[in-house]
N, C-alpha and C positions, 0 to 999 in steps of 0.2 A: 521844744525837743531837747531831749539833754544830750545832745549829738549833735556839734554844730553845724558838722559836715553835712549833717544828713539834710538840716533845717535849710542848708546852702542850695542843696540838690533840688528841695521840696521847693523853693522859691525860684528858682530858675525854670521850673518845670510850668508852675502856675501863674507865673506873669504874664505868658502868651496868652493863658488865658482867661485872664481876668476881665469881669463886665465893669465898667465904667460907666457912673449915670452921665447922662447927657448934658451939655450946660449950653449957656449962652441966649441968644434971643428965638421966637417961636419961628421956625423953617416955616414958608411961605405954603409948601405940597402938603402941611400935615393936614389931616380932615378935621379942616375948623368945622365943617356945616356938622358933621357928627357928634364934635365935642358940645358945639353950643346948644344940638336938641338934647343933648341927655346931661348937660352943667360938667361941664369937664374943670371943676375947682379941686378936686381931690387935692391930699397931699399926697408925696414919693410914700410906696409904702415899704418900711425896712424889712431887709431886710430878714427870712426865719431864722430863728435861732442857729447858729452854725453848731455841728458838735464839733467837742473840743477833742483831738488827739491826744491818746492815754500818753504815757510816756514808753516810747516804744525804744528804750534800751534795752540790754539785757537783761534777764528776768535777775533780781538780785539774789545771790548765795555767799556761802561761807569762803571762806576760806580755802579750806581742803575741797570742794568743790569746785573752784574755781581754776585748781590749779589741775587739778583732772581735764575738766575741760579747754584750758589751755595746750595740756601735754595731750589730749587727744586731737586738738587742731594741729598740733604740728606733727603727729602722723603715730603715735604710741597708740598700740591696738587697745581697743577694749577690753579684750582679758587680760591682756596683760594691768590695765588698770583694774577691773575689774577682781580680779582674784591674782595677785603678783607671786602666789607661790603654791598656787593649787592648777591644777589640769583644767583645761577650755570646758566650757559646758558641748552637750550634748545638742545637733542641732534640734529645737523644737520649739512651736509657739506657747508665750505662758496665758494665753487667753482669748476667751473667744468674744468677739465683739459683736454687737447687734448696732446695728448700723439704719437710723431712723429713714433712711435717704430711702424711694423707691423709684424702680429703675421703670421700664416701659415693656407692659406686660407683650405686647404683640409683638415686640421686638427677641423677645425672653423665648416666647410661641416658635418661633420663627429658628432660632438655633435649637431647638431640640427636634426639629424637623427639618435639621440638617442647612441652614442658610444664615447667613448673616443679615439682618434686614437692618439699612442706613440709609433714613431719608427717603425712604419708601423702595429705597432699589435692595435687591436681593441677588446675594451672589454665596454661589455652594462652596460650605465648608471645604470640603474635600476639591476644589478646586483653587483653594485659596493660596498665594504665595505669602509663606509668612516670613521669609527672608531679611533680614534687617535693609537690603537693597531692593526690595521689590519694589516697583513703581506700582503705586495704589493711589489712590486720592485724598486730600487730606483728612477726609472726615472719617473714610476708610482706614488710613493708618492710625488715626487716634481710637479709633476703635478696637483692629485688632492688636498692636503695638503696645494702648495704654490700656489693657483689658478692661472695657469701660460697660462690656459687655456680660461681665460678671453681674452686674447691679438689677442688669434686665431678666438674667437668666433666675436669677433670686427670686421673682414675683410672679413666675410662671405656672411653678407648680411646688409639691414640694421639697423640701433638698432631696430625698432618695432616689427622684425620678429626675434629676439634674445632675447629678455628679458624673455621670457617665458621658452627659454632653462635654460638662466643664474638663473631666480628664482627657479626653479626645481632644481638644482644642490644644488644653494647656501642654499633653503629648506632644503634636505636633510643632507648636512653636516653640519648646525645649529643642529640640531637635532640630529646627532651622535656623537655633542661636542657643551657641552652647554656650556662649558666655562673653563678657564684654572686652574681653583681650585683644590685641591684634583689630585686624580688620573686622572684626563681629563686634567692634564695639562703635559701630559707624553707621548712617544712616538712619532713616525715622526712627528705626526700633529704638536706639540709644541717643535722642535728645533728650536733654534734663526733665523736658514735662512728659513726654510720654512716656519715661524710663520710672518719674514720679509717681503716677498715676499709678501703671502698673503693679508696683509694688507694692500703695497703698490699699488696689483693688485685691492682690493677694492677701495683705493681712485682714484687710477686712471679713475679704466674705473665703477666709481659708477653708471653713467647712465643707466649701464645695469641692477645692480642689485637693484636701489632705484628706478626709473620708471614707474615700475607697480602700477596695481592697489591693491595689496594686502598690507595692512597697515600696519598689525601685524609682516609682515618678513619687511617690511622698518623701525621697528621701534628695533627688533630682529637684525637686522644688523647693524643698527647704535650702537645699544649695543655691537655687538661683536666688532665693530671697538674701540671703549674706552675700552673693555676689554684688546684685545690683545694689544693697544698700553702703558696700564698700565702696564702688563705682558711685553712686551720688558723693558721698564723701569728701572725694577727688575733684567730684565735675558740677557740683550743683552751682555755681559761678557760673559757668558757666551758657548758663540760659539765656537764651533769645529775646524774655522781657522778664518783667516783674512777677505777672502771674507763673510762667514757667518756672520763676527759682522758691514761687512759693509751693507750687508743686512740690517740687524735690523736696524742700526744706521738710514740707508733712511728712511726704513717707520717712524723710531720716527721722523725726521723733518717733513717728509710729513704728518704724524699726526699733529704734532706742526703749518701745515700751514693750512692744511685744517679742523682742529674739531676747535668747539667753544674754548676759554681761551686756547688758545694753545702757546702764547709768551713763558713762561718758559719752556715748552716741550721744542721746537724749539729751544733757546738758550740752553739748555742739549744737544740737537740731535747733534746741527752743530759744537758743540765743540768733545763730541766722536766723530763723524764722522771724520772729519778734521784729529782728531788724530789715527783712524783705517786706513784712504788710507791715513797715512805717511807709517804705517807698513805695510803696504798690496805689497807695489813695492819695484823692488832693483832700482837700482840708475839709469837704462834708462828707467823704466817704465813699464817693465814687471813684471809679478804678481808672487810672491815665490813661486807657485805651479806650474810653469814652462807651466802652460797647458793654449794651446790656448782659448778650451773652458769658462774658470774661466775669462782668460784677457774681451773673449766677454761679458761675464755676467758682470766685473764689469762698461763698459764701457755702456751697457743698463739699469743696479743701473742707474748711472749715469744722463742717459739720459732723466728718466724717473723722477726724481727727480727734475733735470733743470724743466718740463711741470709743475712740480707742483708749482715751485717758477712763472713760469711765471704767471702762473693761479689768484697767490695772487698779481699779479706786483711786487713781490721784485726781489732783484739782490742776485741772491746765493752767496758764499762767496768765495773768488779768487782762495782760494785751491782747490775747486770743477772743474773750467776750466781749473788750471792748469793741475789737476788731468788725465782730460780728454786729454788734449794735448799730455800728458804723454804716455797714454797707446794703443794710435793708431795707431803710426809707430809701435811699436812691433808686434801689433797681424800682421800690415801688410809685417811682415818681412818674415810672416808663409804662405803668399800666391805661390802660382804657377802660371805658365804663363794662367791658365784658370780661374783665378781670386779665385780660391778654395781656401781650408786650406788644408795645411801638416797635416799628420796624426803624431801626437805628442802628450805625456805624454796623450793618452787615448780618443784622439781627432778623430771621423772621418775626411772624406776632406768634411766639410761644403762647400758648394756650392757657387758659387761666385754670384750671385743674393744677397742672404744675407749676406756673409759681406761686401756687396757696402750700403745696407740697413741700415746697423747698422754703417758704416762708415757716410752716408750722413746724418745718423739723426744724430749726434755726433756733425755734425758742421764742423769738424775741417779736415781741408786742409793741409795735407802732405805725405811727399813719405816714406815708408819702411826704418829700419834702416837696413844697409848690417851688422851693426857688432856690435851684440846688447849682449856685452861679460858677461854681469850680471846678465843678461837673460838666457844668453848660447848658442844663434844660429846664426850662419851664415850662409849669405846669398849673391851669389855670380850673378848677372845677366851676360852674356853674350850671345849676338845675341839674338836669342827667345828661350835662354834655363835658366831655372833658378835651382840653385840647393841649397838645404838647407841640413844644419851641427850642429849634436847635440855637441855642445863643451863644454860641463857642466859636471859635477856632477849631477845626479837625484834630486831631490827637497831634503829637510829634512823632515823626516818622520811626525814633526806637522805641513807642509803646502801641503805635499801630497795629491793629488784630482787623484787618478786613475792614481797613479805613476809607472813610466814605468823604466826597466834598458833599457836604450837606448843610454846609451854614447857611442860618434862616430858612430852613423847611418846616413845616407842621404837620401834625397832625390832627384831623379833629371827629370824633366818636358821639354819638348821643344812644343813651343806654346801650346797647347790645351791639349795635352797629356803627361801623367804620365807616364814615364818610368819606375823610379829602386823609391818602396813606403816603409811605412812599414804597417803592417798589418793595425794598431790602432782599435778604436772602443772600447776600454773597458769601457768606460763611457756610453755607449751606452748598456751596458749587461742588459737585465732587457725586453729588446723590443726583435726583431727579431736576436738580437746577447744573445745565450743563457749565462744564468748567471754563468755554468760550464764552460766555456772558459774563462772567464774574467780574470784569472791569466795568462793562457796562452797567450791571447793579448799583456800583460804590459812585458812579457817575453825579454829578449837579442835577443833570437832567431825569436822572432816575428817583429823585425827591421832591416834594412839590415846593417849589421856588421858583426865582428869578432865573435864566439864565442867559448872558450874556454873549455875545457874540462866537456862538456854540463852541462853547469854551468851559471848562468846569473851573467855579470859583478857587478849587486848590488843584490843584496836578494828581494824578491816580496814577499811581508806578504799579509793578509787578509786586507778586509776595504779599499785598494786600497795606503795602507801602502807600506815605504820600509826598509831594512833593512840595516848591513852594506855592507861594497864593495866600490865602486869608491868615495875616499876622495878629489882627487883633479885631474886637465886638466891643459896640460901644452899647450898653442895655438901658429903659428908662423902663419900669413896672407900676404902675402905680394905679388908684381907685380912683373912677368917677362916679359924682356923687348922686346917688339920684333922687331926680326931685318926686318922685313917684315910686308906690312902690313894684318891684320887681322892674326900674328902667335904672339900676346901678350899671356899671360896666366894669371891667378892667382891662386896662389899656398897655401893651409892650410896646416898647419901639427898640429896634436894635438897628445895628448897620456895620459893615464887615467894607473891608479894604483889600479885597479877592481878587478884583479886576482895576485897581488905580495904574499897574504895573505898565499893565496889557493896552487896554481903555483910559486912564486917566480917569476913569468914574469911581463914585461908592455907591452900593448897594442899599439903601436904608427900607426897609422894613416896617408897618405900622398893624398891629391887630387890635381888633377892639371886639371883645366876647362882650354880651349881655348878661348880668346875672342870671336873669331864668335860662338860658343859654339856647335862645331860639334866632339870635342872629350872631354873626362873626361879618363884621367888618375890616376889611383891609387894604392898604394900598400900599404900593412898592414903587419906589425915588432911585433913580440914578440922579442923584449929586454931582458935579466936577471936584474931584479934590484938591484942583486948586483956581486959583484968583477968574479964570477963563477958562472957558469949554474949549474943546477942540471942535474943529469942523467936519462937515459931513454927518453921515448917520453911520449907525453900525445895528445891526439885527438881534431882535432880543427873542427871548419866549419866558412866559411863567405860563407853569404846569400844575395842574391840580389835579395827580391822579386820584379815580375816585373809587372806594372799597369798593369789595366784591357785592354781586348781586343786587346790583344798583341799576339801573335802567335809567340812560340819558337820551336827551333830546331837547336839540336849539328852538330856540322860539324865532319866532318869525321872521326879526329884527335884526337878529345876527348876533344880538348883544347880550342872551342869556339863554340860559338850559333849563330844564327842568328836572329832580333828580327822584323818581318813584325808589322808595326804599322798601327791601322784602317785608316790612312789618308793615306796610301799607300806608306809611306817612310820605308825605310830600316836600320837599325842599326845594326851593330857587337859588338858581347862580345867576348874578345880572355884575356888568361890568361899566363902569364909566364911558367918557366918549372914549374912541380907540387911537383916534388921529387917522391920517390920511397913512393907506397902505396897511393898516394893522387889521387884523381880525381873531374871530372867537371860532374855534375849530374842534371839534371832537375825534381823537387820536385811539387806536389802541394802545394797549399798556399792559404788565403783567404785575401782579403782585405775589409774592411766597409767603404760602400761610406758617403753621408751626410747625407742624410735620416735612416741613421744605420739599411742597408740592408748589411748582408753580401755576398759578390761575389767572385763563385772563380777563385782565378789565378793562375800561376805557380812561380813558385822562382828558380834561379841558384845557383849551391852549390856545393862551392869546398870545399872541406872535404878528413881528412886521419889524418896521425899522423905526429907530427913534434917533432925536440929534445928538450928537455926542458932547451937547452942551447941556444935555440930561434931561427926565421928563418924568412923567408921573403918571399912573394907571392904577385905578383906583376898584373895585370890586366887593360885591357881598354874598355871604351864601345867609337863606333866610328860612325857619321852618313853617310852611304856611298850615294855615289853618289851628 
């Protein structure tokens, strides 16, 4: 980084969460009998290539440019730089952008027939409060606040049979915020990301809302767009996290490219900006908020920003593509074999339609990183089964976006279908997933792991905050060799220090995929973290909720299920001995798909007490036939 402050910031941020290989002599619980049938000699495997961070200082310039953008950081209007002896321009856009992004047509459907449809819930325009104080829900107010609504209204039909919706709306919420002064410059309507977005949504898709024939709101909206981009100006600092000041930062370049005298805007914009997506990624690309959701949002900023340089013909500035390169393998680390998302830090499984959409508008051509450690997750492909590993520490509490205790949870998919998920959806609370579960979502328990004396390995605060609990992951990844072919493996071990505080235990963690990826073996250690156990027992459960449309049932014995999958294949869950008082139980459970419908499922769950001098529970799921 050529900004040492920044490199200061970037390492303090990423020590928490740094995987550490494992050392010392062989732990007495790992699955020797596993290793030895399939030659557990492998070497550690390194490490994927990390990408290297562009240099995210500010874009370089002249001289006489530099010092514009100076004199307009410290508060010299744009026109006045701009033209210092000529009259202001006229307000008006100088172009129109086409904008690769496509929004969600039945959502689009849905406000020209008068409703706003979010997350499956539907609520009428004309009953809508658009008050910068209205009490709404958060996915609601990012909706109608950061008109995010425009993108869907675009793919509905075409503009001439839209603009009539888009000025009815955009009417209305002029009129129930004339502007960011005083008390109107308060509440959702005027946080930096929704105030961001907004703006960026008017320049973008202006067609819809400057077209008509009413003059007085084309000329009321050109005003509110110099308003709010004077208001970011002032306030874009001001933001909640990383991704919110990159928010803001876009629409002030995209302001700086499409309003009249916008040069010294635009040279302000792209130098914050430049310097918010240095701090917005750890060192492969993935965004501090761990959550897949945020990666896709910053990668659509993005995108949608590029439409607007292209618009003016300039070339965005290198950090921007690097930017973008950066953050696509991650989110694609989060897919499954049916092109979805992993339900992670608050994420439903967005549908694979759209992230191929938001991958192909992106540009950029690459494959998943398998071992994305700064990030946190691993991802292991064999045959058609893919399976993903929380191997982190949960976010820190000021980059948390609907932060989840989910250290050492998995995921595991084979082709088309979700096997073993975790619930997610808290991001989504606000729609058809009530806003009274939303802690419960981000819970231990509501991911498939360990959990300890019903207790969530990190603390879940309010605001989608966390607390303490898992400071550090210790990760071991590595190939076993095989001595036959298609009986290779690869083998994770991680272990997280969530409960040493509480319990005086560690959690350690062991998975072993198959290459053709028809078995997953695992077993999960409480350790003493130090020299002596403590006495007594204390109550445990791990939880393997299991995707949708899956049909379970215990076998006879008590000690495994059988899991009939909708394609008509067969899979086993069987569990080591359980110890006295423990058993294998079949629970309901719910999971949110991508549409943040919640559906329910069921979950396995071995659960009872174990000594708190630690113990071992061992399990496999297997695809028969």
């Amino acid at each position: 980084m050529a900004d040492a402050a920044l490199t200061d910031r970037r390492a303090a941020t990423t020590a928490r969460a740094r995987a550490i290989p494992l050392h010392g002599g062989e732990d007495p619980h790992v699955l020797k009998a596993v290793e030895a049938e399939d030659g557990a000699t492998g070497d550690l495997i390194e490490p994927g290539r990390a990408l290297a961070l562009a240099d995210f200082s500010p874009p370089a310039v002249g001289a006489g440019e530099a010092l514009i953008r100076l004199a307009y950081r410290l508060g010299v209007s744009g026109a006045t730089l701009a033209r210092p002896f000529g009259k202001p321009a006229r307000p008006r856009l100088l172009a129109t952008v086409e904008s690769p992004l496509a929004g969600d047509r039945a959502a689009g459907v849905a406000l020209r027939a008068g409703h706003f449809l979010v997350y499956g819930v539907k609520a009428p325009i004309a009953q809508m409060d658009f008050a910068p104080a209205a009490r709404l829900t958060p996915p609601f107010e990012r909706t109608v606040h950061g008109f995010t609504w425009l993108r869907d209204l675009c793919v509905s039909a075409p503009r001439e049979q839209c603009t009539a919706t888009a000025e009815r709306i955009l009417a209305a919420w002029l009129a129930a915020n004339p502007g960011p002064g005083g008390k109107q410059g308060k509440g959702a309507a005027w946080t930096v990301e929704n105030a961001g977005l907004r703006l960026l949504g008017w320049l973008v898709h202006a067609p819809l809302i400057l077209s008509g024939q009413d003059s007085r709101l084309r000329t009321k909206a050109l005003k509110a767009m110099e308003e709010t981009a004077r208001w970011l100006d002032r306030s874009v600092s001001k933001a909640g996290d990383g991704l919110g000041q990159v928010a803001g930062w876009s629409a002030i370049v995209s302001a700086g490219l499409l309003l009249p005298d916008g040069k010294p805007r635009r040279l302000f914009g792209e130098a914050g900006l430049v310097r918010a997506l240095g701090e917005l990624v750890a060192e492969d690309g993935g965004v501090l908020s761990r959550s897949p959701l945020a990666q896709a949002q910053a990668i659509a900023l993005l995108i949608e920003l590029k439409a607007c340089y292209r618009a003016v013909r300039r070339e965005p500035p290198a950090a921007i593509e690097a930017m973008l390169g950066m953050l696509v393998p991650p989110l694609l680390t989060l897919t499954h074999g049916d092109g979805g998302l992993g339900s992670w830090q608050g994420a439903g499984a967005v549908p694979a339609e759209r992230i191929a959409a938001l991958v192909s508008a992106s540009g950029v051509r690459t494959r998943p990183l398998k071992d994305a450690r700064q990030w946190g997750y691993q991802r292991i492909v064999a045959g058609k089964s893919v399976l993903q590993f929380d191997a982190a520490p949960p976010p820190l509490a000021r980059h948390a976006r609907s932060g989840c205790a989910s250290t050492l949870a998995f995921e595991l998919s084979h082709g088309p279908q979700r096997i073993v998920v975790n619930c997610g959806g808290a991001a989504f609370a606000g729609g058809q997933v009530p806003v009274r579960i939303e802690q419960g979502l981000r819970a231990t328990a509501a991911h498939s792991t360990l959990v300890l004396g019903d207790a969530n390995s990190t603390a879940v605060l309010l605001n989608g905050k966390l607390g303490g609990g898992v400071g550090e992951v210790e990760l071991d990844r590595r190939t076993i060799a095989p001595e036959k072919a298609g009986r290779g493996a690869t083998r994770l071990e991680a272990s997280h220090d969530g409960y040493v505080a509480r319990n005086g235990l560690i959690h350690r963690r062991i998975l072993i995929l198959r290459d053709d990826g028809s078995e997953l073996r695992g077993e999960d250690l409480l350790v003493p973290a130090g020299k002596k156990g403590k006495r007594g027992k204390i109550g445990f459960a791990i939880r393997f909720h299991i995707g949708p449309g899956i049909d379970l049932g215990l076998t006879a014995n008590g000690r495994g299920a059988g899991l009939a999958l909708p394609d008509g294949t067969y899979w086993q869950f069987r569990c080591g001995e359980l110890g006295e008082g423990a058993a294998l139980s079949i629970e309901e459970s719910l999971w949110v798909d991508g549409q943040g419908r919640p559906q329910p499922i069921e979950q396995l769950v071995i659960q009872g007490l174990t000594p708190r001098s630690g113990g071992s529970f061992s399990w496999l799921f297997k695809k028969m036939g």
